[in-house]
Backbone as CSV, one residue per row, in Angstrom:
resi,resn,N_x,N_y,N_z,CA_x,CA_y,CA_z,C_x,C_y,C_z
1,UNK,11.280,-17.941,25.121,12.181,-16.812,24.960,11.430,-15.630,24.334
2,UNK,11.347,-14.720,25.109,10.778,-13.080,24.392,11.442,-12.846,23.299
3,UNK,10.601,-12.307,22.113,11.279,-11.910,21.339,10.008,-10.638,20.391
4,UNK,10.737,-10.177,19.828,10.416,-8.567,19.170,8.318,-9.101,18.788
5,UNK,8.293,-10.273,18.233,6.948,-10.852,17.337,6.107,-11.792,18.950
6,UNK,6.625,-11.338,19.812,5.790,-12.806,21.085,4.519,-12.290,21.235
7,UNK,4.417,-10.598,21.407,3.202,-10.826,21.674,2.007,-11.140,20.515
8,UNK,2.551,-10.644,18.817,1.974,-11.607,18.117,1.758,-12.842,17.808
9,UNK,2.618,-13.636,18.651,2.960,-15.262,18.583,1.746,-15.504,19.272
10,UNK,1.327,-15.099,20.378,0.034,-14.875,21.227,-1.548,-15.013,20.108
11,UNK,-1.115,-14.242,19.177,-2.442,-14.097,19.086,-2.737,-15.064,17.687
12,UNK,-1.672,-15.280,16.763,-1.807,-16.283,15.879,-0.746,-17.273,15.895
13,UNK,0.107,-17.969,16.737,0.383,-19.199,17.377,1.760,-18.951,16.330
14,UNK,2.880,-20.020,16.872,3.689,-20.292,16.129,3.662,-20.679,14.547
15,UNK,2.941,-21.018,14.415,3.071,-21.602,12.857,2.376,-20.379,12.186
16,UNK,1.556,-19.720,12.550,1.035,-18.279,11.554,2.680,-17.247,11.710
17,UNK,2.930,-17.583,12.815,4.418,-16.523,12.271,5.253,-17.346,11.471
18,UNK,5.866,-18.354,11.547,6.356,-19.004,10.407,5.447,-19.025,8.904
19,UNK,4.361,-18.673,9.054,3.875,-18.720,7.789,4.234,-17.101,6.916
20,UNK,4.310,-16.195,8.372,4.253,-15.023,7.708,5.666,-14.570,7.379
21,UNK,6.613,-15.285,8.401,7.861,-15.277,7.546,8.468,-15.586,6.261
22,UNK,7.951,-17.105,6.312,7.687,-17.517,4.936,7.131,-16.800,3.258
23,UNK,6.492,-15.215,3.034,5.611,-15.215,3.004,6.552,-13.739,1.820
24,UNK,5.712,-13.599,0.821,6.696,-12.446,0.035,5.518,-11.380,-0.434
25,UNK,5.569,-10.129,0.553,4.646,-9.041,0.082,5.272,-7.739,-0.932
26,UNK,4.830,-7.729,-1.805,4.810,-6.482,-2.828,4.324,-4.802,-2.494
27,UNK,4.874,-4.399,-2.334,4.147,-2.943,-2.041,3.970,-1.790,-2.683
28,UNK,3.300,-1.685,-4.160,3.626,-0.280,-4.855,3.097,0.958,-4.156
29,UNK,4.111,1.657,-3.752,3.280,3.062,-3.189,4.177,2.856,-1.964
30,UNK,4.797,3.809,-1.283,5.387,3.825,0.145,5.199,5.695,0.155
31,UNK,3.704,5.860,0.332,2.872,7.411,0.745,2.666,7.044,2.080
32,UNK,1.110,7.676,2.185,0.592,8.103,3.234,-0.171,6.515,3.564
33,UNK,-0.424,5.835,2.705,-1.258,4.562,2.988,-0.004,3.593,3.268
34,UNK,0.963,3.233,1.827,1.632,2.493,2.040,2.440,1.814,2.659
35,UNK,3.540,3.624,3.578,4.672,3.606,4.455,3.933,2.807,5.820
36,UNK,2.570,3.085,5.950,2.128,2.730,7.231,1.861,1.196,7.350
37,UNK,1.121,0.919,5.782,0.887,-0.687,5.585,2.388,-1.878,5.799
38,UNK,2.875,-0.863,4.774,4.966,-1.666,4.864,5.080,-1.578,6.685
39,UNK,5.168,-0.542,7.104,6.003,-0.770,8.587,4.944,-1.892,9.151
40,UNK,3.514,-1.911,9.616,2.553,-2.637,10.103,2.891,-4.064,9.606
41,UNK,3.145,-4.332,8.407,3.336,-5.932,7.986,4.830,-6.367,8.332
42,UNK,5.968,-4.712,8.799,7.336,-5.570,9.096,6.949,-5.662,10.555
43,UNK,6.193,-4.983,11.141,5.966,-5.772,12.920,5.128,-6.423,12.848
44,UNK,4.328,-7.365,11.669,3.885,-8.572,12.032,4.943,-9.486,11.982
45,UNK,5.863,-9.502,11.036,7.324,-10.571,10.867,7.022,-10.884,9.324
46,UNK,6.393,-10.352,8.403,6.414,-10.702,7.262,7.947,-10.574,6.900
47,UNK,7.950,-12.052,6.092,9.917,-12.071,6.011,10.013,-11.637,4.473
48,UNK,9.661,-11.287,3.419,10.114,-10.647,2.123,9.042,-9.313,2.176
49,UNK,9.624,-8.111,1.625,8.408,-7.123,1.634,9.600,-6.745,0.452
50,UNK,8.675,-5.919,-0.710,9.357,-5.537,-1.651,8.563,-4.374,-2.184
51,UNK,9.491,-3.180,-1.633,8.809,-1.814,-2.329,8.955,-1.150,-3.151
52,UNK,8.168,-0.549,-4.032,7.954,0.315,-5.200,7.390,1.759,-4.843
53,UNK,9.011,2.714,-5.089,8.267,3.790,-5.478,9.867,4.694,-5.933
54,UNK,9.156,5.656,-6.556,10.121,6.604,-7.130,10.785,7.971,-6.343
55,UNK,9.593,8.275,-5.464,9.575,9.540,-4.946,10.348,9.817,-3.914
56,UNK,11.107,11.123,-3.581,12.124,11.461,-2.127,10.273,11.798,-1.169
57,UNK,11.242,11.957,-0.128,10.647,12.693,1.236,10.234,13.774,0.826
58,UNK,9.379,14.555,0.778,8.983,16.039,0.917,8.926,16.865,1.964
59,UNK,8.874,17.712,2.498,8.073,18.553,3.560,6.733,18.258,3.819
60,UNK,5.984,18.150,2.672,4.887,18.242,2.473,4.414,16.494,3.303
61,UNK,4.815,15.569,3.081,4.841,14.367,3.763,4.539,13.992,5.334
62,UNK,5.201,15.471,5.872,5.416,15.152,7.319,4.216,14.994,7.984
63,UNK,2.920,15.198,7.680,1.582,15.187,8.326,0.872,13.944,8.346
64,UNK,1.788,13.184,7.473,0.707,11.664,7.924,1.577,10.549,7.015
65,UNK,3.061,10.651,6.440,3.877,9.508,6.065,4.696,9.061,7.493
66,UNK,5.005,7.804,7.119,5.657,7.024,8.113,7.289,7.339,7.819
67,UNK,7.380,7.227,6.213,8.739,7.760,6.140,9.505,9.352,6.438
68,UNK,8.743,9.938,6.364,8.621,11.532,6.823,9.086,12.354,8.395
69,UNK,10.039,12.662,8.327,10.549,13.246,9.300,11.828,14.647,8.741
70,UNK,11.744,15.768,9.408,12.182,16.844,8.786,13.963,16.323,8.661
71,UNK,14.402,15.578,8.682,15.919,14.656,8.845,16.135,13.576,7.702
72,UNK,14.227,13.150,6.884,14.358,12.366,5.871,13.915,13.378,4.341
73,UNK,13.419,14.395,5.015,13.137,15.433,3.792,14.629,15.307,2.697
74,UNK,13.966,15.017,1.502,15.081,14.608,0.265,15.576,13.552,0.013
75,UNK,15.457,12.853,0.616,15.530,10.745,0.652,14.978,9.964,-0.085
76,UNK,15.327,9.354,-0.526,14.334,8.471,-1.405,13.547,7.674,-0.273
77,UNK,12.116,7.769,-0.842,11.335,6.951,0.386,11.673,5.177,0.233
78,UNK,11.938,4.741,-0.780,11.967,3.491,-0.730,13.322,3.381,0.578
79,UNK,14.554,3.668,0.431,15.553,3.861,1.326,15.372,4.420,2.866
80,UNK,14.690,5.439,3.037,14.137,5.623,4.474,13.409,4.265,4.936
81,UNK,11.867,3.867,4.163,11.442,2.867,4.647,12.390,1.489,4.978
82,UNK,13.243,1.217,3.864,14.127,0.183,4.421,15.292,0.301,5.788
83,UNK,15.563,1.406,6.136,15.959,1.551,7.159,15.095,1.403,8.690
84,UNK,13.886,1.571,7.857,13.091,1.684,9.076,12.734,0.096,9.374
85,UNK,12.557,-0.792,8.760,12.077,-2.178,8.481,13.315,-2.737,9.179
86,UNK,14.860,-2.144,8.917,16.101,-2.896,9.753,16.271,-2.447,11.334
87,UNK,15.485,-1.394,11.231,14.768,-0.944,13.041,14.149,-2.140,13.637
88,UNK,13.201,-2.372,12.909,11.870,-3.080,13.598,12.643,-4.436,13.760
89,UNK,13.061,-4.811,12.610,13.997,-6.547,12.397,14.875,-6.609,11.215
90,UNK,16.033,-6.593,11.866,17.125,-6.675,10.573,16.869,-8.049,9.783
91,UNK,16.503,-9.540,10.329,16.029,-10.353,9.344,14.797,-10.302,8.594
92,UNK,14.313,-9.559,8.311,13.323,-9.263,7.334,14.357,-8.851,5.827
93,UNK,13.621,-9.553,4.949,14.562,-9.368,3.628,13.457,-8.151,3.106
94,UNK,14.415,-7.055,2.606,13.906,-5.970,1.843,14.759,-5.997,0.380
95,UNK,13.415,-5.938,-0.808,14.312,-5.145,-2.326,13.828,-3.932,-2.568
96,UNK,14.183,-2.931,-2.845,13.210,-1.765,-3.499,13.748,-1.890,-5.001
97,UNK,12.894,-0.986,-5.387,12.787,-0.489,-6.856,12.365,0.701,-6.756
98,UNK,13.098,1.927,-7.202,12.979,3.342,-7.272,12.473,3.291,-8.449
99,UNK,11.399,3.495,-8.947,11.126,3.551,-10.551,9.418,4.254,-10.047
100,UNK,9.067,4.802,-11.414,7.156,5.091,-11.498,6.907,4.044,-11.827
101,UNK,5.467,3.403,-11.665,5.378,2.405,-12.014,4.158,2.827,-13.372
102,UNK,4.210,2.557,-14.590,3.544,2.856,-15.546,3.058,1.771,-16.294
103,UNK,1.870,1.786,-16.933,1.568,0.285,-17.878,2.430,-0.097,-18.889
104,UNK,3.220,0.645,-19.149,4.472,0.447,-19.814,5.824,-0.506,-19.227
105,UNK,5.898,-0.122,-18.256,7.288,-0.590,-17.184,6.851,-2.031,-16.440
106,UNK,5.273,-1.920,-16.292,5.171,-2.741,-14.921,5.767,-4.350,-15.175
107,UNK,5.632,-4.763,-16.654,6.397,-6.492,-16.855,7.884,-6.070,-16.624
108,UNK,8.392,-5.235,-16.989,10.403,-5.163,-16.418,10.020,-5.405,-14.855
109,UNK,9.055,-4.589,-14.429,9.477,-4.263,-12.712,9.568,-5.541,-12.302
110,UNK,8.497,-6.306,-12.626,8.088,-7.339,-12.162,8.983,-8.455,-12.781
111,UNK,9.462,-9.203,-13.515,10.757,-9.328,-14.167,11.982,-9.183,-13.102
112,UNK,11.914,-8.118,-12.881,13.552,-7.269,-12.274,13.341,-8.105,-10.761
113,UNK,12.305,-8.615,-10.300,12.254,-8.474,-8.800,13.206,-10.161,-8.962
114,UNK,14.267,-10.174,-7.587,15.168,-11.238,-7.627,14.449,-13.059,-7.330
115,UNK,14.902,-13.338,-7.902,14.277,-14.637,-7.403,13.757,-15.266,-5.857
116,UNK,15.046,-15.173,-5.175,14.368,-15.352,-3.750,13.283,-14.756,-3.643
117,UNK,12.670,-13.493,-3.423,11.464,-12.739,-3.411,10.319,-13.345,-3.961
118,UNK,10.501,-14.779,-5.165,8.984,-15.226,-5.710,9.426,-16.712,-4.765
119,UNK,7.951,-16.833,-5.282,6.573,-16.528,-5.617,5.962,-14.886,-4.720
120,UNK,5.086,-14.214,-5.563,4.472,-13.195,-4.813,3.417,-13.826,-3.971
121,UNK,3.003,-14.050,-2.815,2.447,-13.953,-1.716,0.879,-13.357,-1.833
122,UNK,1.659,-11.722,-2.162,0.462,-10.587,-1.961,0.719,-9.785,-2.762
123,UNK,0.184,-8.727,-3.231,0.533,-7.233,-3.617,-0.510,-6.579,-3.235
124,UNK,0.023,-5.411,-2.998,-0.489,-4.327,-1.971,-0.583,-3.183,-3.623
125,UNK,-1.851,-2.638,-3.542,-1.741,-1.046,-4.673,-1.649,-0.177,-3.645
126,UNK,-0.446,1.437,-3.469,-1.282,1.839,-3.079,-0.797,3.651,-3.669
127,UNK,-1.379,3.667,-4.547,-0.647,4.361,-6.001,-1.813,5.152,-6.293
128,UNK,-1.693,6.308,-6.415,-2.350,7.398,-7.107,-2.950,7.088,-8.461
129,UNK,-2.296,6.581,-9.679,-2.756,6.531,-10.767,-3.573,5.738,-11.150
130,UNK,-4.467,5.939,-12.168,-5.713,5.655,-12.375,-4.966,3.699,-13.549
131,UNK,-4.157,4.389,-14.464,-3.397,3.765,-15.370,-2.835,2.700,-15.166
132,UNK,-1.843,3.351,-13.855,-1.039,2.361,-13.244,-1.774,0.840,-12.210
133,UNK,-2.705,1.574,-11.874,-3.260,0.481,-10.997,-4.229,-0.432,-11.645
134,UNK,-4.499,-0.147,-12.729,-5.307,-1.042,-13.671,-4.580,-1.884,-14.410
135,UNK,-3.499,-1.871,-14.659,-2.131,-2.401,-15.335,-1.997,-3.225,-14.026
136,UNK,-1.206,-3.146,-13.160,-1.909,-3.753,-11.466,-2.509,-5.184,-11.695
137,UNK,-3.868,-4.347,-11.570,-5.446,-4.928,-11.442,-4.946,-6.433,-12.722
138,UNK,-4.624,-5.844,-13.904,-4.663,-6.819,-15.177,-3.637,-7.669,-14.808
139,UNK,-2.798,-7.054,-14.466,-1.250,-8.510,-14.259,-1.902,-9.784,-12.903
140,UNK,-2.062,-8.851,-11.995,-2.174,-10.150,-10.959,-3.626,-10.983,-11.036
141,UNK,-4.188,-10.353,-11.751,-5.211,-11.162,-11.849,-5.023,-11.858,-12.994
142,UNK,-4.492,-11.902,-14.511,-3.846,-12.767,-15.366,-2.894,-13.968,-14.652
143,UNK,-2.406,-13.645,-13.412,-1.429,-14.369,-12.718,-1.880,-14.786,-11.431
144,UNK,-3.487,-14.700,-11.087,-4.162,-15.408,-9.981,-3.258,-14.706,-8.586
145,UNK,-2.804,-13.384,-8.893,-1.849,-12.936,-7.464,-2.752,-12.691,-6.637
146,UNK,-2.764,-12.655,-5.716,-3.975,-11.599,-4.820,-3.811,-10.499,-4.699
147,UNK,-4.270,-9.543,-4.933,-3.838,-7.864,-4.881,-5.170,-7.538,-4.136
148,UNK,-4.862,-6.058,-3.355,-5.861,-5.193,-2.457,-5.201,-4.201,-3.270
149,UNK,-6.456,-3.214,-3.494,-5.919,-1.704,-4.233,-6.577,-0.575,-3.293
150,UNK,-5.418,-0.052,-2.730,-6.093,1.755,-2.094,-6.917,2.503,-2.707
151,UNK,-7.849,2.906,-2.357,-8.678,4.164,-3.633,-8.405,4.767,-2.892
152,UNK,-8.934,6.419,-2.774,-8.790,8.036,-2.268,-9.059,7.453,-0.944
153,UNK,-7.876,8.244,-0.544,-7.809,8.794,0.805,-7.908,10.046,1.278
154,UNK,-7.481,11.052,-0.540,-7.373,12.535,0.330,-8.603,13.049,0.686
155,UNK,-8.739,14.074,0.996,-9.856,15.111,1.290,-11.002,14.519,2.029
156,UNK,-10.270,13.215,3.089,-11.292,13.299,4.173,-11.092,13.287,5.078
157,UNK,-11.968,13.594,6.594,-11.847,13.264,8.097,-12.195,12.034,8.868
158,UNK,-12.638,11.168,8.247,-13.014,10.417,9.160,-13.260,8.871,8.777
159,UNK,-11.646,8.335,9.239,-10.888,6.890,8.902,-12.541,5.955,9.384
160,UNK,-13.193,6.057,10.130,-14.152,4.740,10.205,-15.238,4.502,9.247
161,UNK,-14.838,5.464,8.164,-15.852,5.217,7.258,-15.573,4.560,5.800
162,UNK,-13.846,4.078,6.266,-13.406,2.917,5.352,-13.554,1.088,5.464
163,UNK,-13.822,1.060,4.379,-14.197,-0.264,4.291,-13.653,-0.976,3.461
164,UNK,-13.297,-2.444,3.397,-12.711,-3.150,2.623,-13.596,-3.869,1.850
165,UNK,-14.083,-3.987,0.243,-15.333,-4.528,-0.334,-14.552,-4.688,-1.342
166,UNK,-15.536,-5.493,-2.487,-15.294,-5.657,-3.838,-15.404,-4.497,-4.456
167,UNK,-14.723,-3.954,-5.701,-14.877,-2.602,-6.535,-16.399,-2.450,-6.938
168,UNK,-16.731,-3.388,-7.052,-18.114,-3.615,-8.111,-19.376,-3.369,-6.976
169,UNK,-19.092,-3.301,-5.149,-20.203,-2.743,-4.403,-20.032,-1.773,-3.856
170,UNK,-18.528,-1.120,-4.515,-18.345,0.214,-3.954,-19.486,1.257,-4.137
171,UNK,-19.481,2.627,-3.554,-20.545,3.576,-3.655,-19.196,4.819,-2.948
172,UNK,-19.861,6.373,-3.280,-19.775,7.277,-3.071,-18.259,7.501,-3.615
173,UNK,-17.226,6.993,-3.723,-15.640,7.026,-3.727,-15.513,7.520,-5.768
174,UNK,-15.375,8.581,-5.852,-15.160,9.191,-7.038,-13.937,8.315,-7.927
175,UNK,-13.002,7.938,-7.133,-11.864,6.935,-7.877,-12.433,5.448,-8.255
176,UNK,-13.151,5.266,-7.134,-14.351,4.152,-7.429,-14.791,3.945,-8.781
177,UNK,-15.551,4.812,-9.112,-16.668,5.274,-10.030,-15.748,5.148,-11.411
178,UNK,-14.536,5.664,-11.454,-13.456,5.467,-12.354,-13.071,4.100,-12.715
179,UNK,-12.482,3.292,-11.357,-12.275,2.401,-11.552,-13.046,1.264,-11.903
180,UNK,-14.064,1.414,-11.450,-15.252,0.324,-11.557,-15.840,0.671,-13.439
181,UNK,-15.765,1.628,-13.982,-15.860,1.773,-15.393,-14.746,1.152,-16.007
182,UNK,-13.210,1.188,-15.712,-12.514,0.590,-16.227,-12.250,-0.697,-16.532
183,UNK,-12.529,-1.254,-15.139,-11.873,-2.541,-14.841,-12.957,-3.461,-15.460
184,UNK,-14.441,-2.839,-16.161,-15.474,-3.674,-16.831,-15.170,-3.289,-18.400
185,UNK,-14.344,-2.668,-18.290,-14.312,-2.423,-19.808,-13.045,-3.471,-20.102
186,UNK,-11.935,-3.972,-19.491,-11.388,-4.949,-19.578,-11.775,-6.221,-18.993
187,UNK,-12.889,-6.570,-18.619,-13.454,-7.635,-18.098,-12.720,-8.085,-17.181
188,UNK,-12.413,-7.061,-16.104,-12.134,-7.791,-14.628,-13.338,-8.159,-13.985
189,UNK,-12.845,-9.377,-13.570,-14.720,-10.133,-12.794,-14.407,-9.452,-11.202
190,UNK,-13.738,-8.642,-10.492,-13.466,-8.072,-9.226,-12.098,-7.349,-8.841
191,UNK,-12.496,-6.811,-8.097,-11.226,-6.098,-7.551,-11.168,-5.911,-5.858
192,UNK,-10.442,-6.126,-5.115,-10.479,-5.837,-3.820,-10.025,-5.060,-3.419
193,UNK,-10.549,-4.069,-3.057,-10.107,-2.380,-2.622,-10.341,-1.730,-1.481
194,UNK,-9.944,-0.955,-0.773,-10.071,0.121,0.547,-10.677,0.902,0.281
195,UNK,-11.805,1.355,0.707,-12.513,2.703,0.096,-13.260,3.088,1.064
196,UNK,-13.451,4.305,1.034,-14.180,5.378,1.948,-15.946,5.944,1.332
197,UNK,-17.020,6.081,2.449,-18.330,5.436,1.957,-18.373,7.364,2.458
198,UNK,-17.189,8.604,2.730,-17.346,9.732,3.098,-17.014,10.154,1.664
199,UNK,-18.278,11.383,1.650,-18.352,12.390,0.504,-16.711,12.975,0.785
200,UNK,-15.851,12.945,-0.116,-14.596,13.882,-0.313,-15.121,15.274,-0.161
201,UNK,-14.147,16.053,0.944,-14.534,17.437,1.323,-13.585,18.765,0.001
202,UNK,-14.105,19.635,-0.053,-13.207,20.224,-0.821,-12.210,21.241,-0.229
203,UNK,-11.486,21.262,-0.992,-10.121,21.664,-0.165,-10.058,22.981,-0.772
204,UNK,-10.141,23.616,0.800,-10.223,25.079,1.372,-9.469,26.283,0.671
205,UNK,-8.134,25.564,0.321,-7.249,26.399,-0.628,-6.479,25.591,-1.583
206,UNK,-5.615,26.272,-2.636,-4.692,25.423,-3.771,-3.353,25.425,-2.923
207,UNK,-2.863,24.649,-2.553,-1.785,24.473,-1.799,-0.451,24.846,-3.097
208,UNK,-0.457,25.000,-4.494,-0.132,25.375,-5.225,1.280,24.436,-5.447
209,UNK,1.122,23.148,-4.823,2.111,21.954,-4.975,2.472,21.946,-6.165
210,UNK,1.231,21.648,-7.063,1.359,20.863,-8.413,1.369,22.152,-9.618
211,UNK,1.642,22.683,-9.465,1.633,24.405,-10.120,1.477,23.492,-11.792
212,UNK,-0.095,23.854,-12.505,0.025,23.540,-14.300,-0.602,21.975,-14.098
213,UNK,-0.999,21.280,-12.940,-1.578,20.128,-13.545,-2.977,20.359,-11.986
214,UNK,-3.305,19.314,-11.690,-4.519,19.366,-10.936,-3.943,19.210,-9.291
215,UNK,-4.679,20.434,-8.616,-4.170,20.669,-7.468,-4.156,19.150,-6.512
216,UNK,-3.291,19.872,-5.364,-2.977,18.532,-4.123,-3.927,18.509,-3.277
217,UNK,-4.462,17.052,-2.885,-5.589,16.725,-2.143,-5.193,17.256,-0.625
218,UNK,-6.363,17.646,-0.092,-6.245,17.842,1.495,-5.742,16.044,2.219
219,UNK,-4.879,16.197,3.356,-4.582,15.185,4.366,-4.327,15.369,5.195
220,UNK,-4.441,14.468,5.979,-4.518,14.601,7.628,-3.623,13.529,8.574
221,UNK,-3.456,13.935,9.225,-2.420,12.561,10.058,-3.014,10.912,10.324
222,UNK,-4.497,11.524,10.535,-4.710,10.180,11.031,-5.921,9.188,9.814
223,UNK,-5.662,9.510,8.504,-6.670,8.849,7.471,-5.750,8.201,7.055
224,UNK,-5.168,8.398,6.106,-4.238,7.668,4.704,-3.834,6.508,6.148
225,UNK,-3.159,6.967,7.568,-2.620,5.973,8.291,-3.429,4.288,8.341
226,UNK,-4.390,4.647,8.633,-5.730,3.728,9.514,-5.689,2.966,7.750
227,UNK,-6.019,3.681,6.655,-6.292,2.887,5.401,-5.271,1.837,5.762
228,UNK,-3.861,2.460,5.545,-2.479,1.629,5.409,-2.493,0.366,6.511
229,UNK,-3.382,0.439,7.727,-3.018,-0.692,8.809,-4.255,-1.665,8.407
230,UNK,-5.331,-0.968,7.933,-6.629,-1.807,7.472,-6.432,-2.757,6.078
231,UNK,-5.353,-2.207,5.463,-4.767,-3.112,4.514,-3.876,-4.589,4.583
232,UNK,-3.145,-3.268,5.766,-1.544,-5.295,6.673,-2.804,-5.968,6.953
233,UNK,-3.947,-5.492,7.864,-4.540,-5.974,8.492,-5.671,-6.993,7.609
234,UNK,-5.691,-6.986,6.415,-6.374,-7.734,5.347,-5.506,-8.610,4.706
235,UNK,-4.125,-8.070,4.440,-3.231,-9.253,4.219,-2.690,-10.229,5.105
236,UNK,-2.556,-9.712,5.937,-2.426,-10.665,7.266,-3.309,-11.841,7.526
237,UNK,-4.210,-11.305,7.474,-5.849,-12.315,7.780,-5.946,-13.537,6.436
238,UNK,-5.483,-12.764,5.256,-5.721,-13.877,4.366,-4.733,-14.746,3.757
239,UNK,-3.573,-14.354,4.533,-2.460,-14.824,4.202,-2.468,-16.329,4.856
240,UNK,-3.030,-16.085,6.277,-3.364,-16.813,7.791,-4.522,-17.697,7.572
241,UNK,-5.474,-17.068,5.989,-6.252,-18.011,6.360,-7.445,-17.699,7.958
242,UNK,-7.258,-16.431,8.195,-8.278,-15.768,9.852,-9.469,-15.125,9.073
243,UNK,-10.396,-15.120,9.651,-11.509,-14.394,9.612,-11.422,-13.095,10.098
């Protein structure tokens, strides 16, 4: 019988889709990386996905979010994306949490998430803050979770020059360089991250978004996307147990 997941049934057999149903992914961040990673893991059939984020739709969004359309401008993105996930397959279980996620908050968030939803599976970073994702980095690895963390995506052209590595053999990625100082100053033995091996370009003008704190990165339609599918596409694989 055809159904919405056959032609993935094809390529990792019945029991990898029952596994991925089975299977409870975390998602902080539903941006330009995330919205794309969340929709990509609800058309693999991942059956729990649970997103984190605070932020509506912008204008500014429409050039490369998944949740972004001039009809979702002012929405909370966690709520667009879940509509979009009951597109793809209404049995997919969705929770959000509208909240920032801060080193302060992150044991409530995590706490708050409902029981059905554990055990966590996966967690996905894919969060701007330097703070927040090290708080991240410290929980699931105190808790043996598996986490992948996004670094910079903005201010570049050209998605094939991302790679999925340990933090500690990263090179050129300025958030890198941050993170990889941090995460040794709390004795993380690794981190598994997305990162780009392209010099960040500088951006042409102040788009004057952030008016009083540090201007908004250049983006493009087709970067933050490719990060977000190179991510399902890492949880997928190790969820499966694939090379």
């Amino acid at each position: 019988m055809i159904h919405e997941f056959s032609r993935t049934e094809l390529l990792i057999g019945e029991e990898g889709l029952r596994r991925l149903r089975a299977s409870s992914i975390l998602i902080f961040g539903v941006g330009g990386v995330g919205s794309h990673c969340i929709e990509a893991l609800a058309r693999c059939g991942a059956g729990r996905l649970i997103l984190v984020d605070n932020d509506d739709v912008a204008v500014s969004n429409i050039n490369r979010q998944a949740v972004a359309y001039q009809d979702t401008v002012g929405r909370p993105k966690t709520e667009v994306m879940k509509e979009i996930i009951a597109h793809i397959s209404p049995k997919i279980q969705v929770h959000t949490i509208r909240s920032f996620v801060l080193p302060d908050n992150l044991e409530a968030l995590m706490d708050a998430i409902p029981e059905e939803f554990l055990p966590l599976d996966y967690v996905v970073d894919a969060i701007d803050t330097v703070s927040a994702k090290l708080a991240i980095a410290e929980y699931c690895h105190a808790r043996s979770i598996p986490l992948i963390s996004s670094m910079g995506t903005g201010n570049k052209l050209h998605p094939e020059l991302f790679e999925i590595a340990d933090l500690y053999s990263t090179s050129v990625c300025p958030l890198c360089r941050v993170m990889r100082k941090e995460c040794k100053a709390r004795n993380l033995p690794g981190l598994k991250v997305l990162y780009s091996r392209e010099t960040p370009r500088k951006p042409l003008a102040d788009s004057g978004e952030l008016k009083g704190s540090r201007p908004a990165p250049g983006s493009i339609s087709f970067v933050p996307p490719v990060a977000g599918l190179m991510i399902a596409g890492e949880v997928v694989r190790s969820l499966l147990n694939l090379s």
